[in-house]
N, C-alpha and C positions, 0 to 999 in steps of 0.2 A: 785827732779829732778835737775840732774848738769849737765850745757852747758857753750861751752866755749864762754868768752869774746875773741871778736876781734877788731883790728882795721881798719880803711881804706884802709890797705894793704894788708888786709886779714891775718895776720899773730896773732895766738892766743896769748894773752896776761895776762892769767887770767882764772879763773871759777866763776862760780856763780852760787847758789843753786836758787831754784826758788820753791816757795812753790805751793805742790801737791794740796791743795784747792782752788787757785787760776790759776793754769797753768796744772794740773790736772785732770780736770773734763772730764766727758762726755757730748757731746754736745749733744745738743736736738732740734730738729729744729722747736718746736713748742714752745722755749720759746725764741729762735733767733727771728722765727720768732713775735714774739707780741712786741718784742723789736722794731725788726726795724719798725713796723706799728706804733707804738705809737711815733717814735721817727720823722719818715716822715709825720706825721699827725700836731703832736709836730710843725716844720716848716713850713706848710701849712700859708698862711699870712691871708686867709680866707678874700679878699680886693676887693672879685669880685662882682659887684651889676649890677642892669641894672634898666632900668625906666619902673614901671607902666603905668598904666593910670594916675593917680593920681600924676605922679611924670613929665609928660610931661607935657610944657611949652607951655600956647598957650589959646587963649576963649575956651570959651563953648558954642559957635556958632554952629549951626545947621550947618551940612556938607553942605548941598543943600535941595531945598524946600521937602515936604513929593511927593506930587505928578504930575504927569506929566512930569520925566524928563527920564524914560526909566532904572531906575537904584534902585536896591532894595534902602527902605526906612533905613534912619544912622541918627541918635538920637546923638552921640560925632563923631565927625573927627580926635578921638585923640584914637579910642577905637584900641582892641589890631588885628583886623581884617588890620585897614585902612594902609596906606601909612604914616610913621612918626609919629605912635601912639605907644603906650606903647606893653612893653611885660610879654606874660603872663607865670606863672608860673617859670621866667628866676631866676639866681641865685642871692642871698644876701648876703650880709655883715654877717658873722658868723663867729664863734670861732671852729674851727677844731679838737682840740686836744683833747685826751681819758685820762682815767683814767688808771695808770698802777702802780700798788703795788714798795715802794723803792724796797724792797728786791727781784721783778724780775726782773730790772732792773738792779740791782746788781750782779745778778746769770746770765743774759745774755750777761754781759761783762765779767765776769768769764768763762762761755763757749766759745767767741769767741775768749776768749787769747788760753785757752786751746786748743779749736779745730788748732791753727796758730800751738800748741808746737805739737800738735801728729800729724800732717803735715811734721811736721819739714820745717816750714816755718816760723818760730820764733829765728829772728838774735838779739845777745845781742854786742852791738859795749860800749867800753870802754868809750866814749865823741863823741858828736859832733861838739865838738867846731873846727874852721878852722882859722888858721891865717891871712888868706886873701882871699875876696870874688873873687871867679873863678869859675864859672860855667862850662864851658869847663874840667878844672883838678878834680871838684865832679864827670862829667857827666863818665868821664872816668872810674873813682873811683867805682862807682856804677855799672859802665857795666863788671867790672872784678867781680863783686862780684854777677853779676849778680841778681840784682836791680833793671830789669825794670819796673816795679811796685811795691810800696814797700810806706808804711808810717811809717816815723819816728815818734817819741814819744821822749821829750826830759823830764825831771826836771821842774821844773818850770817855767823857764826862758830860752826860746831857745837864741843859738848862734847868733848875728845877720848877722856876717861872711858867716854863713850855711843856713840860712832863705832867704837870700840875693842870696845865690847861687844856691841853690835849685829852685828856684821861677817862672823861665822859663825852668824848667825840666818836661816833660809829664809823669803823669803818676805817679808822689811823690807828696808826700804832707808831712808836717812837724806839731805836733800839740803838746803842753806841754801838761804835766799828766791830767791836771786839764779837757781839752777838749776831751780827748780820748772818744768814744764813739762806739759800735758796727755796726754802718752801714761802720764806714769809715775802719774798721779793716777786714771785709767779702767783702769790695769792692776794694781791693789791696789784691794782691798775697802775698808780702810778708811783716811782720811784725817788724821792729827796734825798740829795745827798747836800750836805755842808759842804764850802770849801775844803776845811779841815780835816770833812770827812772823806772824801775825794785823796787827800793823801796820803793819809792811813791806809784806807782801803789799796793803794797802789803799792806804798811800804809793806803792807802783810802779805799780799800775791805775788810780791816780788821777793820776800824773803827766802 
């Protein structure tokens, strides 16, 4: 598959071959989908706890006496019924994240490049480097080219010019090879890749 390189002006600069086992494929929505479940589970902090019984602060004093006060009989004033006692069955402290094979994980960012190129929602821009941070003169940049939703992908090393400039743009986001990941590629419209980043990303799925 050959698509042209552009730059910020829209004006084609270049081609570039993009390999059909990677940019290629047919998507599948059932292995998109396990991707992104594992991959949102994956970030889950799993930081949520609450207090038992056992974990509330406080005697082990009798609420009030057994009998004669008009009020069923309470053994703890800390139990998970009363006022300021513990809770029951509430959530814990745990590890959220599933098990999910390399090579589907693999295969699920190879389909969601693909699915961007048979879209044709896969822009190959020449650099992102900017000579001087201007938010204003990218924002402009990106609305000719029709960009309002869009993540870049740079090489290894983004521009700090372009990171800089980017940063208060809604809707972009900017990530090197190394972070690309399929929730963020299916939750933007459109896809930027650099040259550079073009063969990295070919380098790492082909490793």
């Amino acid at each position: 598959m050959q698509v042209n390189i552009i730059n910020f002006d829209g004006k084609a600069v270049g081609k570039i071959d993009l390999q059909d086992s990677i940019f290629g494929l047919d998507a599948r929505a059932d292995i998109l989908h396990r991707v992104v479940t594992w991959q949102r589970a994956k970030s889950r902090a799993g930081t949520h706890a609450v207090k038992t019984v056992s974990d509330v602060a406080g005697s082990g004093k009798k609420a009030f006496k057994q009998k004669k006060t008009g009020n069923a009989r309470q053994g703890e004033r800390y139990n998970v019924h009363m006022r300021g006692g513990g809770v029951v069955h509430g959530p814990v402290v745990r590890d959220h994240s599933i098990d999910l094979p390399k090579k589907i994980r693999a295969l699920g960012l190879k389909m969601a490049l693909s699915s961007k190129a048979k879209e044709e929602s896969l822009v190959v821009v020449d650099s992102e480097k900017l000579t001087a941070a201007k938010t204003a003169t990218l924002a402009k940049q990106l609305k000719k080219l029709n960009l309002d939703s869009a993540l870049f992908v740079g090489a290894d090393v983004i521009d700090e010019n372009f990171k800089k400039s980017v940063a208060n743009i809604n809707n972009v986001d900017v990530l090197p090879t190394v972070g690309l990941n399929v929730l963020d590629v299916l939750k933007h419209d459109k896809l930027v890749l650099t040259a550079d980043a073009v063969k990295a990303i070919e380098a790492r799925l082909n490793a």
